[in-house]
PyMOL commands that place a pseudoatom at each C-alpha (Angstrom):
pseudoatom trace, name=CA, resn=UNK, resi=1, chain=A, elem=C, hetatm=0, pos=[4.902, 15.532, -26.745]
pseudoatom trace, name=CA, resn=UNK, resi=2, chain=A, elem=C, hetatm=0, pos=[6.809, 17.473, -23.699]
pseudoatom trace, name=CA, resn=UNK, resi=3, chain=A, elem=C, hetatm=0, pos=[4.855, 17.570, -21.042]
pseudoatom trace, name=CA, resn=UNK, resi=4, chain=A, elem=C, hetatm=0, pos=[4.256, 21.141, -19.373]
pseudoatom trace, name=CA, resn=UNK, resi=5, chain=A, elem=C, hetatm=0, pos=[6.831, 22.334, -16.319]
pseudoatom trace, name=CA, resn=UNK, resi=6, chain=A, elem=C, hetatm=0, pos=[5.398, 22.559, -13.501]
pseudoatom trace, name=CA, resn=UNK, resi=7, chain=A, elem=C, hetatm=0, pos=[6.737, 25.310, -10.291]
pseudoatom trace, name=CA, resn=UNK, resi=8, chain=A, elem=C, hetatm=0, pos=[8.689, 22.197, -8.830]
pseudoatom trace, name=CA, resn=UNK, resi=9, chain=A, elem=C, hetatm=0, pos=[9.865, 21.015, -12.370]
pseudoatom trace, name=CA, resn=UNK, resi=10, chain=A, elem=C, hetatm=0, pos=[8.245, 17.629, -12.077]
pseudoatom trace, name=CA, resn=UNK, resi=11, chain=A, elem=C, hetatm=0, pos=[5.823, 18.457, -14.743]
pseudoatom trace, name=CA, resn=UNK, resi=12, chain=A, elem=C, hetatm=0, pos=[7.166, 15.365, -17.829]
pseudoatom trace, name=CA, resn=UNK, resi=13, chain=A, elem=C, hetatm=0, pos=[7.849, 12.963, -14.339]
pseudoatom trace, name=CA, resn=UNK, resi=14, chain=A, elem=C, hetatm=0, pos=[4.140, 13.495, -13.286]
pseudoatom trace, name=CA, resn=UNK, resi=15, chain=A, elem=C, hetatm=0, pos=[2.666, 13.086, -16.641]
pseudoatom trace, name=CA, resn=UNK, resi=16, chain=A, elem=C, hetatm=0, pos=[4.966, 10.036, -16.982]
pseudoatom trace, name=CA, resn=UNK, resi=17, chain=A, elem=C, hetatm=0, pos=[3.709, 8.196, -13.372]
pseudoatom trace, name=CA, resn=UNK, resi=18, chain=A, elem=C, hetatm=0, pos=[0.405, 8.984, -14.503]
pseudoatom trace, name=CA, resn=UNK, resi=19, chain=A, elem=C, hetatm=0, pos=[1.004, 7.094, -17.787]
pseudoatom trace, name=CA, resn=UNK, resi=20, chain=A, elem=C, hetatm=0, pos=[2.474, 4.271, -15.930]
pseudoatom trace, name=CA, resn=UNK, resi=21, chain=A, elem=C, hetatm=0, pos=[-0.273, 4.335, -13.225]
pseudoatom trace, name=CA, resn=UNK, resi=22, chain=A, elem=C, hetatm=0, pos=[-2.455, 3.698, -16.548]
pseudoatom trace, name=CA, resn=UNK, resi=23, chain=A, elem=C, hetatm=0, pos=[-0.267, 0.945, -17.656]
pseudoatom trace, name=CA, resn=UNK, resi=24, chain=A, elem=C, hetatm=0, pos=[-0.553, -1.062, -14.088]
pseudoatom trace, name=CA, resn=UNK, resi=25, chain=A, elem=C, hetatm=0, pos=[-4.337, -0.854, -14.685]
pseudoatom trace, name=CA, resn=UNK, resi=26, chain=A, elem=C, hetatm=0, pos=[-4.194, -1.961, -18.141]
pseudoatom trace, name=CA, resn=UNK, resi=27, chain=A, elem=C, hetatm=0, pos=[-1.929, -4.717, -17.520]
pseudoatom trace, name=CA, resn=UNK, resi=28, chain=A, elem=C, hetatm=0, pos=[-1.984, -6.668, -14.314]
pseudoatom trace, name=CA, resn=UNK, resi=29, chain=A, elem=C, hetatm=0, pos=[-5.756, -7.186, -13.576]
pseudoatom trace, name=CA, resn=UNK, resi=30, chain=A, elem=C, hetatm=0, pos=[-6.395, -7.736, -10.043]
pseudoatom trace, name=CA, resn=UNK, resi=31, chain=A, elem=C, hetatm=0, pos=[-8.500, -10.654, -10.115]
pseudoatom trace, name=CA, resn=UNK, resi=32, chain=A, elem=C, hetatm=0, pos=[-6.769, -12.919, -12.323]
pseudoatom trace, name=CA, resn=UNK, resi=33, chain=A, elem=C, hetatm=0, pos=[-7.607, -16.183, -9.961]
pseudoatom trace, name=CA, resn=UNK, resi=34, chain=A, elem=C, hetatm=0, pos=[-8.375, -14.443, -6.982]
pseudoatom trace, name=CA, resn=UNK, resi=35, chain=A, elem=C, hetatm=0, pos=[-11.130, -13.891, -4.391]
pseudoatom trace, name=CA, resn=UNK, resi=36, chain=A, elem=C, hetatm=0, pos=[-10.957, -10.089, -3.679]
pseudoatom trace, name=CA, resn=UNK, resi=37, chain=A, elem=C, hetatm=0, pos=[-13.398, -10.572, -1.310]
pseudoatom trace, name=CA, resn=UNK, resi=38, chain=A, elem=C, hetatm=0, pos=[-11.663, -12.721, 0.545]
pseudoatom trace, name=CA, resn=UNK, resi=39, chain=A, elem=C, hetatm=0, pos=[-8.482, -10.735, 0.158]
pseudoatom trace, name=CA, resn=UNK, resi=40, chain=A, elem=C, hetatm=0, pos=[-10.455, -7.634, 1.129]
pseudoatom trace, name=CA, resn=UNK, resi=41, chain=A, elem=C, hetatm=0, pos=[-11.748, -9.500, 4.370]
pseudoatom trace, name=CA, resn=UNK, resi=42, chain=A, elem=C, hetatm=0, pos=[-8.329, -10.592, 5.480]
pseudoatom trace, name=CA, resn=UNK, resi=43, chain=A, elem=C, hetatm=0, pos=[-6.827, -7.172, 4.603]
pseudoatom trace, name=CA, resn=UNK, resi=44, chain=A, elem=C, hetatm=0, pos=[-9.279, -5.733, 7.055]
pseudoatom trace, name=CA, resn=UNK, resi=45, chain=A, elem=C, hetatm=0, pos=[-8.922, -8.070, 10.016]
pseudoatom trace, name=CA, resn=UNK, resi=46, chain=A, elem=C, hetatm=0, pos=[-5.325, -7.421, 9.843]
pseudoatom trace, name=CA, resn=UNK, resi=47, chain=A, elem=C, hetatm=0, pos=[-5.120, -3.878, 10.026]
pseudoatom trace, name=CA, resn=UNK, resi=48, chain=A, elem=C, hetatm=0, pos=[-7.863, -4.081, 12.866]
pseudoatom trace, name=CA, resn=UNK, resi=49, chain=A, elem=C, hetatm=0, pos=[-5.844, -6.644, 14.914]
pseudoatom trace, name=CA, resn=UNK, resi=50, chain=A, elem=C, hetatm=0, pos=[-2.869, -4.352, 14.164]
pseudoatom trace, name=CA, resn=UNK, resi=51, chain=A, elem=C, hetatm=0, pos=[-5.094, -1.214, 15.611]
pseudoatom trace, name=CA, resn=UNK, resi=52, chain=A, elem=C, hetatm=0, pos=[-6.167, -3.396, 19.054]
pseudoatom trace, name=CA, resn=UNK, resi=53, chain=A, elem=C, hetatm=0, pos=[-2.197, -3.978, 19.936]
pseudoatom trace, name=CA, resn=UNK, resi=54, chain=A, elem=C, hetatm=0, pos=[-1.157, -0.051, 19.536]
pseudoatom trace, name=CA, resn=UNK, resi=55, chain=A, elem=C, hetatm=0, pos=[-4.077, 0.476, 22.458]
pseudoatom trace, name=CA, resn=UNK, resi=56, chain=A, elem=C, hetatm=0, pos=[-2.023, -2.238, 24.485]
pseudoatom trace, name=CA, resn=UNK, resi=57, chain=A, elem=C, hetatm=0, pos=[0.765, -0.702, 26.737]
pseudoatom trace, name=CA, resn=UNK, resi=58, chain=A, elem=C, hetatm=0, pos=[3.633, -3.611, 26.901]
pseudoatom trace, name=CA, resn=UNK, resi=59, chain=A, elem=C, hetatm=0, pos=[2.641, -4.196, 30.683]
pseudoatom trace, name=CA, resn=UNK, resi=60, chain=A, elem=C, hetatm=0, pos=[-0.970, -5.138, 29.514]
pseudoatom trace, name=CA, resn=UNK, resi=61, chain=A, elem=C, hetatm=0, pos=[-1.750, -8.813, 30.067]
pseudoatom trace, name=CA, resn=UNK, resi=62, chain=A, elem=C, hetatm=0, pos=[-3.190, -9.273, 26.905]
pseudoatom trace, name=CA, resn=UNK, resi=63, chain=A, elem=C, hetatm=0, pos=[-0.207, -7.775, 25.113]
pseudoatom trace, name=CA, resn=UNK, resi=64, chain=A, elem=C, hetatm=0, pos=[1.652, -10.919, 24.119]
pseudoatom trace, name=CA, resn=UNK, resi=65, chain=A, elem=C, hetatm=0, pos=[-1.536, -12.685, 22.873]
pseudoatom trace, name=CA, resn=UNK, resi=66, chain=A, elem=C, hetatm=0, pos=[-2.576, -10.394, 20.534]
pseudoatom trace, name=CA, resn=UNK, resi=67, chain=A, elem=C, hetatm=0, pos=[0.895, -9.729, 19.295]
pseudoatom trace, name=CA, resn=UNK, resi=68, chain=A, elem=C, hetatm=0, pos=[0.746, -13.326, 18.713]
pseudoatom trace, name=CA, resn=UNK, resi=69, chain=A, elem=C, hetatm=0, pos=[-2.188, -13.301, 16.821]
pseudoatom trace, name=CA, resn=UNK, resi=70, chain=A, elem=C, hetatm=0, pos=[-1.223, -10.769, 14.786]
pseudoatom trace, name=CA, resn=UNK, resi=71, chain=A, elem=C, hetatm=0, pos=[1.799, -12.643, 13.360]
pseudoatom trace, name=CA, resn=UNK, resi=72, chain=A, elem=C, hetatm=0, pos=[-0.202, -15.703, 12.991]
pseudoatom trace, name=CA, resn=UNK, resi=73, chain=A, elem=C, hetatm=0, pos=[-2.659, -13.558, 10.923]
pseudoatom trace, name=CA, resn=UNK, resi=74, chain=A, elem=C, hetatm=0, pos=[0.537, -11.782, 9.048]
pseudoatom trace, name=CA, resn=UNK, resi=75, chain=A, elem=C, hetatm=0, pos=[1.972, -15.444, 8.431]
pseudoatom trace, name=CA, resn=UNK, resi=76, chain=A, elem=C, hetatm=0, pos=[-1.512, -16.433, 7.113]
pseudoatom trace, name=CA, resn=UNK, resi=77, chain=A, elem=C, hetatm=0, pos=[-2.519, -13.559, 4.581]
pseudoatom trace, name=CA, resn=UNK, resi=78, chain=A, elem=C, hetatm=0, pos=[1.536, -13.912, 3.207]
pseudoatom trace, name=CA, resn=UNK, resi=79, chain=A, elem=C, hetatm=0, pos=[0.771, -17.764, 2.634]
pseudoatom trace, name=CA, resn=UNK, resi=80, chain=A, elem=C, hetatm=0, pos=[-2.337, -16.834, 1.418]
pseudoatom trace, name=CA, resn=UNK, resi=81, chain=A, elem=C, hetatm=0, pos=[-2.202, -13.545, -0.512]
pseudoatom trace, name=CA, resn=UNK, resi=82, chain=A, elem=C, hetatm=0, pos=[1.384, -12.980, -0.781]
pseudoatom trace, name=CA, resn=UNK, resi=83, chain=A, elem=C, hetatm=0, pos=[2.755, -14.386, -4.005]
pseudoatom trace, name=CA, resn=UNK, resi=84, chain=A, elem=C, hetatm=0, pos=[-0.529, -12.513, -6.039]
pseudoatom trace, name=CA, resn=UNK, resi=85, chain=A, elem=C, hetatm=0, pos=[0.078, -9.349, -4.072]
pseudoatom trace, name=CA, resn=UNK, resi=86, chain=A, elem=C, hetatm=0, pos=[4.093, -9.725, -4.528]
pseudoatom trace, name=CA, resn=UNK, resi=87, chain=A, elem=C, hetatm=0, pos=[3.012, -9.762, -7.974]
pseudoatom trace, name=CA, resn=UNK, resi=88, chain=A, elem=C, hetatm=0, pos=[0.993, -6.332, -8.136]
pseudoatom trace, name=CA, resn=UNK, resi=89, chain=A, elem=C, hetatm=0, pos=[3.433, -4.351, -6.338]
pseudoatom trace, name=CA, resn=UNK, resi=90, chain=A, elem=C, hetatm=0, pos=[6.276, -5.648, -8.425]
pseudoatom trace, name=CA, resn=UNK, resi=91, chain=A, elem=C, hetatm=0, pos=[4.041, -4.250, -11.349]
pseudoatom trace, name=CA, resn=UNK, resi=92, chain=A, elem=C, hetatm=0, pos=[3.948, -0.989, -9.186]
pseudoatom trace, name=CA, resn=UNK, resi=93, chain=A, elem=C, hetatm=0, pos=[7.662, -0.620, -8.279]
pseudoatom trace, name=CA, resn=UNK, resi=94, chain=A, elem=C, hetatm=0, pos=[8.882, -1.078, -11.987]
pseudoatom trace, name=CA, resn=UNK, resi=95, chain=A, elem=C, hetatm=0, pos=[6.162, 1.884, -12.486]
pseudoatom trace, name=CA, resn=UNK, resi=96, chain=A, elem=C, hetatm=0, pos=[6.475, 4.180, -9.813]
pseudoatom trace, name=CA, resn=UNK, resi=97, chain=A, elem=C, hetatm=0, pos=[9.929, 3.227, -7.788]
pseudoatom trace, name=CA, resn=UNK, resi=98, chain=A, elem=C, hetatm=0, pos=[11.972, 0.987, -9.929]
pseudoatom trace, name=CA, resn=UNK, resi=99, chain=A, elem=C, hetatm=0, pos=[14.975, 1.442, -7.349]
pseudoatom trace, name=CA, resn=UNK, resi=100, chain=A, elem=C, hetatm=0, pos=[13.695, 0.270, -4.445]
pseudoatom trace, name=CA, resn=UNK, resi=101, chain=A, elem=C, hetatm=0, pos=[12.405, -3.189, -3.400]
pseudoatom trace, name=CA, resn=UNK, resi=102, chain=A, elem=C, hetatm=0, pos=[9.322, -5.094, -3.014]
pseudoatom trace, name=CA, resn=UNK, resi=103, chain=A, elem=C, hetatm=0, pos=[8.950, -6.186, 0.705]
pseudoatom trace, name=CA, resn=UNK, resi=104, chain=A, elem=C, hetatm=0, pos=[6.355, -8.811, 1.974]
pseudoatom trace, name=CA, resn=UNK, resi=105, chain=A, elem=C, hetatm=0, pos=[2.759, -7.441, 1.682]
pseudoatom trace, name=CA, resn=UNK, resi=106, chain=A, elem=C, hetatm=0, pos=[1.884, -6.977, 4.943]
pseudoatom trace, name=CA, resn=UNK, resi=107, chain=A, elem=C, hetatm=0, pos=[4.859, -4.285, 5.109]
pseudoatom trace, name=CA, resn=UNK, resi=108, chain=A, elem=C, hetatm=0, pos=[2.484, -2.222, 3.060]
pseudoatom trace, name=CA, resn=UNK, resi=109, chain=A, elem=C, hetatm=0, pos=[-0.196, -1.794, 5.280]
pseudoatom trace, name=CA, resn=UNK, resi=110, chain=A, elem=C, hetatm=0, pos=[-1.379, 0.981, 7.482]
pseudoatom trace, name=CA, resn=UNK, resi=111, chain=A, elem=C, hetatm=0, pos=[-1.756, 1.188, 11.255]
pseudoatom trace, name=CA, resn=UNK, resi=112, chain=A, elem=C, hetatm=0, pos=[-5.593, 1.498, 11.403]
pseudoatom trace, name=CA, resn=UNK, resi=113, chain=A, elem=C, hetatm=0, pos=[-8.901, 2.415, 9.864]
pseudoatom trace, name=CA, resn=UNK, resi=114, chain=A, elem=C, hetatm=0, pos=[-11.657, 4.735, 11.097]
pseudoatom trace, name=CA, resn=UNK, resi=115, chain=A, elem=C, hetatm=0, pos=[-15.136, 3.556, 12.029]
pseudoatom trace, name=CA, resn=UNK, resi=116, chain=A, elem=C, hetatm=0, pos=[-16.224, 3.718, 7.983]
pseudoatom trace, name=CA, resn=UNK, resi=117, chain=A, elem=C, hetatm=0, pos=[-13.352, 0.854, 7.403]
pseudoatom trace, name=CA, resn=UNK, resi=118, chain=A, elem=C, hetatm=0, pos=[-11.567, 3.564, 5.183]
pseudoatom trace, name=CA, resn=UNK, resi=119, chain=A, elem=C, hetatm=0, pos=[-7.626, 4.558, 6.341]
pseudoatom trace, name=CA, resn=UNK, resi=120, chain=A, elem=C, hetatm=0, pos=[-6.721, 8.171, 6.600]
pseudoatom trace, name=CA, resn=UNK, resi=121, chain=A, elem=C, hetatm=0, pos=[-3.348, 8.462, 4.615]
pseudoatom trace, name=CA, resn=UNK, resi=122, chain=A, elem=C, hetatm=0, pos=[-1.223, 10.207, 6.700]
pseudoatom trace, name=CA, resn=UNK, resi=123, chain=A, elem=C, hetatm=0, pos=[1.985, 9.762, 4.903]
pseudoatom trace, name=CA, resn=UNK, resi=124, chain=A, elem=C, hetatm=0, pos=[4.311, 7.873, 7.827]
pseudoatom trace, name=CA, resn=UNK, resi=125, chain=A, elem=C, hetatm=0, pos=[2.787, 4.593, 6.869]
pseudoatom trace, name=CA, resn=UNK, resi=126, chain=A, elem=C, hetatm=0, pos=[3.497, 2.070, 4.490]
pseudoatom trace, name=CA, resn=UNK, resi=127, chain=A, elem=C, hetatm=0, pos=[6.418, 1.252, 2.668]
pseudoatom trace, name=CA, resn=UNK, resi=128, chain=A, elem=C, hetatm=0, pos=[9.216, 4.692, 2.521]
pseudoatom trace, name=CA, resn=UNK, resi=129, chain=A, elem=C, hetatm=0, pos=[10.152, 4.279, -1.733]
pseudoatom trace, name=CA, resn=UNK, resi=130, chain=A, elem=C, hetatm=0, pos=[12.378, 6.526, -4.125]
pseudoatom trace, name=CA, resn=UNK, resi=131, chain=A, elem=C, hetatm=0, pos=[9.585, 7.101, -6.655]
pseudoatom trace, name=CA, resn=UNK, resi=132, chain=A, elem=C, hetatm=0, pos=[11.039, 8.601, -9.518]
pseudoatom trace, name=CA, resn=UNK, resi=133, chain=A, elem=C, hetatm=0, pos=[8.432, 11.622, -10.087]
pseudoatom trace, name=CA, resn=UNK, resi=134, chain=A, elem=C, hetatm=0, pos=[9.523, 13.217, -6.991]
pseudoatom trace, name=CA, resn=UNK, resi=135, chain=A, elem=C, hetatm=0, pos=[12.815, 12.981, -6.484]
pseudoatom trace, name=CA, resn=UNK, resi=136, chain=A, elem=C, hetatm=0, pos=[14.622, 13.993, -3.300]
pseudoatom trace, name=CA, resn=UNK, resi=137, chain=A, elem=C, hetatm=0, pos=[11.187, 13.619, -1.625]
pseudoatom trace, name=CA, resn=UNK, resi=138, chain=A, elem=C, hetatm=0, pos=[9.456, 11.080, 1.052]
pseudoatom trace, name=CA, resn=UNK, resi=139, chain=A, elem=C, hetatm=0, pos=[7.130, 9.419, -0.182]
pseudoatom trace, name=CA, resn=UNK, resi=140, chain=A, elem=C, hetatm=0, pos=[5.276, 5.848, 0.833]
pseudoatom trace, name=CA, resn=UNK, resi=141, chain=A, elem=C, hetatm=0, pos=[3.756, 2.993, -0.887]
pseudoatom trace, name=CA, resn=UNK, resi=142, chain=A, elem=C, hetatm=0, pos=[0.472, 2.300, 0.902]
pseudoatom trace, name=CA, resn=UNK, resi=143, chain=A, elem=C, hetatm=0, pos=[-2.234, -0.971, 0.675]
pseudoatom trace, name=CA, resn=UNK, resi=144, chain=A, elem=C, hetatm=0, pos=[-5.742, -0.012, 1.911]
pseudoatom trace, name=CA, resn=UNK, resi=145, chain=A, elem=C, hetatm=0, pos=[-8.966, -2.064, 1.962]
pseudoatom trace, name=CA, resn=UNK, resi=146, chain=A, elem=C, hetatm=0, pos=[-12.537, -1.120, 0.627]
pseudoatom trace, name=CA, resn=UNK, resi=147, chain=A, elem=C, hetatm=0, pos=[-11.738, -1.443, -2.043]
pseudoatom trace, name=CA, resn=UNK, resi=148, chain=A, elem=C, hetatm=0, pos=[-8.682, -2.639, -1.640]
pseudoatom trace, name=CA, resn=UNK, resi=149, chain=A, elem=C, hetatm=0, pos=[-5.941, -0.236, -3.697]
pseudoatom trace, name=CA, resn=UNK, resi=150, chain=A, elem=C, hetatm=0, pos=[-2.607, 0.666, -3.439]
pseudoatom trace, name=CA, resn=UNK, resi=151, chain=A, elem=C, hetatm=0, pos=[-1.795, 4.363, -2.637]
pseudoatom trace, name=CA, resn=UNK, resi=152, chain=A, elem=C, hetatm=0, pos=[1.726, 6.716, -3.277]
pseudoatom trace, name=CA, resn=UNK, resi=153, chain=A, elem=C, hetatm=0, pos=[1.708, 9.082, -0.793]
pseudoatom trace, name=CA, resn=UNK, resi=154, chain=A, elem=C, hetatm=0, pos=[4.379, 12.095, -1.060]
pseudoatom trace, name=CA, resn=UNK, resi=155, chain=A, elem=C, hetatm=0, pos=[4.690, 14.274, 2.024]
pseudoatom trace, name=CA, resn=UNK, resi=156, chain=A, elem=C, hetatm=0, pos=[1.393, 16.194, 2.982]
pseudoatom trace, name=CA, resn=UNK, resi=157, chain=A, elem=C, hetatm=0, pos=[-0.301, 16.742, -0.002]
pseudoatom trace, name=CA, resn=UNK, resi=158, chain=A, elem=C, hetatm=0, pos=[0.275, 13.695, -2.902]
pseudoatom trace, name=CA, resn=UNK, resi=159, chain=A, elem=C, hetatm=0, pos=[-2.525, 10.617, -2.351]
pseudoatom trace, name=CA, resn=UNK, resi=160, chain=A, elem=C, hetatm=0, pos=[-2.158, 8.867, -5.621]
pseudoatom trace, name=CA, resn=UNK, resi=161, chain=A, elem=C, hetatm=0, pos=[-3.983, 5.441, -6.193]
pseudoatom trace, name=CA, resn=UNK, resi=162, chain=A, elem=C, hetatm=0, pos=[-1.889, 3.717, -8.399]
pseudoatom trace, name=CA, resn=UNK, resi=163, chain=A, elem=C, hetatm=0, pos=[-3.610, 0.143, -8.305]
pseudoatom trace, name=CA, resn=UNK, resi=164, chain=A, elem=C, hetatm=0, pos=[-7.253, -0.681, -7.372]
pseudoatom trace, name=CA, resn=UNK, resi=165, chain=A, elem=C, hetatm=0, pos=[-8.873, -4.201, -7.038]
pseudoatom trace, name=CA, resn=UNK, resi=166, chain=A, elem=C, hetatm=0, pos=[-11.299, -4.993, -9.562]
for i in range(1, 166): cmd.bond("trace and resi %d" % i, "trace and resi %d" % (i + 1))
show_as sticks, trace
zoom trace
């Protein structure tokens, strides 16, 4: 069945990421031996230690410390959560961007959250990929908490979830 043309011509390469979004979901279930709670919890902590060091200037005291902190919690959730989460956005990348390569986890992950916990996708964070449904454009692989998911953002206007914790 062709799929229908769209203005941009992306129209079979849309319905084809949306088929393989399906697939992911189908066949990598999140919580094969995992505590998503737990996962959800670290995720969180993260991003919020990640938020507290982009309100340090470099000539704050504190600066170093929570730098440090934040790579000992980085070093942590990879030991912890990396190999399963390596896992799921290996599943992604053959899906979405076959061409480009899975980095560590915590690569993934956005800058900060609001006061609901939920991240605003802006499209410059995350993970730049060459995702085959829209080619020649930037677009961003992107790991959010509550509930956790995985998001393909595409310059101003594409939010895709194309992997949600179960």
């Amino acid at each position: 069945m062709a799929g229908k043309k769209t203005s941009n011509g992306t129209g079979d390469l849309e319905q084809r990421l949306e088929l393989a979004v399906d697939v992911i979901k189908f066949v990598k279930k999140p919580t094969d031996g995992m505590n998503n709670e737990e996962l959800n919890n670290s995720l969180v902590t993260l991003i919020q230690k990640k938020q507290e060091l982009s309100k340090l200037s470099y000539n704050d005291e504190r600066y170093d410390d929570v730098e440090e902190e934040l790579h000992d919690l980085e070093d942590t959730f990879n030991d912890n959560f990396g190999e399963f989460l390596e896992d799921v956005l290996g599943d992604v990348h053959a899906q979405v961007c076959p061409d480009t390569d899975v980095l560590l986890p915590t690569a993934y992950l956005p800058d900060a959250m609001n006061a609901e916990g939920q991240v605003e996708i802006t499209g410059k964070e995350g993970v730049w990929v060459e995702a085959d449904a829209y080619p020649n454009k930037e677009a961003r692989l992107l790991l959010v908490p509550n509930p956790m998911r995985i998001f393909l953002s595409v310059g101003k206007n594409v939010r895709q979830e194309v992997w949600k914790s179960e």
